[in-house]
C-alpha positions as CSV (number, residue, x, y, z in Angstrom):
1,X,3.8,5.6,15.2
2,X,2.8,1.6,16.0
3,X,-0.7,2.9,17.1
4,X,-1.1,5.1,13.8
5,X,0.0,2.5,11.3
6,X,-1.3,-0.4,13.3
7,X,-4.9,1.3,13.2
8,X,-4.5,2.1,9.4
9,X,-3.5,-1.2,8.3
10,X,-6.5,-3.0,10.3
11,X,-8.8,-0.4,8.8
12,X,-7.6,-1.8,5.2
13,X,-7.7,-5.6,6.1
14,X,-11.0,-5.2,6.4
15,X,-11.2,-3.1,3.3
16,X,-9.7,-5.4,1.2
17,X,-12.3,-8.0,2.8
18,X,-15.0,-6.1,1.4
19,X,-13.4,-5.2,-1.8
20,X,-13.0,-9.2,-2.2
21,X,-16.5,-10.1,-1.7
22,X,-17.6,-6.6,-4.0
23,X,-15.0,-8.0,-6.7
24,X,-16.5,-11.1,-7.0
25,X,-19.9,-11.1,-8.9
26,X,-18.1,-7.8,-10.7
27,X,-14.9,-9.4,-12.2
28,X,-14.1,-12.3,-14.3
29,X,-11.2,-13.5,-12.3
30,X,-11.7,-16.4,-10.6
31,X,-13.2,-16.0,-7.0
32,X,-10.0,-18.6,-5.8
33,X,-7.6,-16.1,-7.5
34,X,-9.8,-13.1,-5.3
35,X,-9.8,-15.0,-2.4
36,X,-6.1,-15.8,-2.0
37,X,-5.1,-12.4,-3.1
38,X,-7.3,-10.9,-0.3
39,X,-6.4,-13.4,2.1
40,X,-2.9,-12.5,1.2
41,X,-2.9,-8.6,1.9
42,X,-5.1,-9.3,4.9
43,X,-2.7,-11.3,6.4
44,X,0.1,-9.5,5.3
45,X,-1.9,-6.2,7.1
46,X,-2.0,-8.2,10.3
47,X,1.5,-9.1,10.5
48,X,2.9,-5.8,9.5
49,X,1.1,-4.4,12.7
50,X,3.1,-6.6,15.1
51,X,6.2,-5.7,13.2
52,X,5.8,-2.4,12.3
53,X,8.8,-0.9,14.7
54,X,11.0,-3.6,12.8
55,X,13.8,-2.0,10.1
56,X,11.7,-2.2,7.0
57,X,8.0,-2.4,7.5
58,X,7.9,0.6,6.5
59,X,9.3,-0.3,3.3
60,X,6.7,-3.5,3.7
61,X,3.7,-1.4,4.4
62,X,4.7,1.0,0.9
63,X,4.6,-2.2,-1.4
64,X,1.6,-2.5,0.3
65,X,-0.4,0.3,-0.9
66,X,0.9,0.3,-4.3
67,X,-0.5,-3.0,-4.3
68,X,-3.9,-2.3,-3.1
69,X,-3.5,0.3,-5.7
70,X,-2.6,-1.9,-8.4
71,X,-5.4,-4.0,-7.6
72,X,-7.5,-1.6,-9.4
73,X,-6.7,-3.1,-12.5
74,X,-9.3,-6.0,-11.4
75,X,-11.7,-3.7,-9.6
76,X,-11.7,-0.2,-10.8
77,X,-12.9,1.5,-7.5
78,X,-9.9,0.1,-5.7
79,X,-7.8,3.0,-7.6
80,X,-9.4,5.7,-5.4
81,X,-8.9,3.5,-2.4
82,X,-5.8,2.6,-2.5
83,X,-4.9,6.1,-2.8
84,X,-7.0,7.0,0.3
85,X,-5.2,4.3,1.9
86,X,-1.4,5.0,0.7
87,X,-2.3,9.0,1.9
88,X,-3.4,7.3,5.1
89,X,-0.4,5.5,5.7
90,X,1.9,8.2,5.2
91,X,0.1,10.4,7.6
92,X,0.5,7.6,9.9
93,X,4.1,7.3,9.1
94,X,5.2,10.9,9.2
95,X,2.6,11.9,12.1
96,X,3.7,9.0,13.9
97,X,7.4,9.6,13.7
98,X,6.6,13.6,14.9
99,X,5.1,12.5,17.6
100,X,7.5,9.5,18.7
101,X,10.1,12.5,18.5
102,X,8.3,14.8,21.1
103,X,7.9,11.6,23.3
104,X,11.3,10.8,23.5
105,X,12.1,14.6,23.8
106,X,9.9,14.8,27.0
107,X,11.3,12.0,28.3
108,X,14.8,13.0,28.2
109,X,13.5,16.4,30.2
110,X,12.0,14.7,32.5
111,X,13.3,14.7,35.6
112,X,15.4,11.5,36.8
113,X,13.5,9.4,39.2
114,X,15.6,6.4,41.2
């Protein structure tokens, strides 16, 4: 699941990086106000990779996407991609967890080694 979500939320860091410099000459909020927003979910994408095994990142990564969704208010296109995105991280989140299941599944058949 880390490798999934991890990969998903670097993929939209540098989204919203792109979306920041598009929003710019298109919007009439302030480029400071686009910058620290960005710069905000960029680094909040970074850190929720290192902690994404941590009880609620999950949660953390949700809030997330409904932001980078609701960031379409200020540039329209980021409707469609924050729903892209939000698909993509629960792929990444219920994928993930199938497949941490039939890890740990192997693992306990797996013969004992000392």
């Amino acid at each position: 699941m880390r490798t999934l979500c991890s990969s998903t939320l670097i993929g939209e860091a540098l989204l919203i990086m792109f979306a920041g410099l598009v929003a710019m000459p298109l919007s009439d909020v302030p480029t400071g106000t686009i910058w620290a927003v960005s710069g905000t979910a960029m680094v909040l994408c970074v850190l929720l990779c290192g902690m994404i095994e941590r009880p609620g990142a999950v949660a953390v990564g949700w809030v997330l996407q409904i932001g980078l969704i609701a960031s379409g208010l200020v540039l329209p296109t980021m409707f469609g991609l924050g729903a892209v995105f939000a698909a993509l991280w629960w792929c990444s989140v219920h994928y993930g967890r199938k497949i941490d299941v039939i890890r740990a599944a192997r693992a306990a058949e797996a013969p004992q080694t000392a």
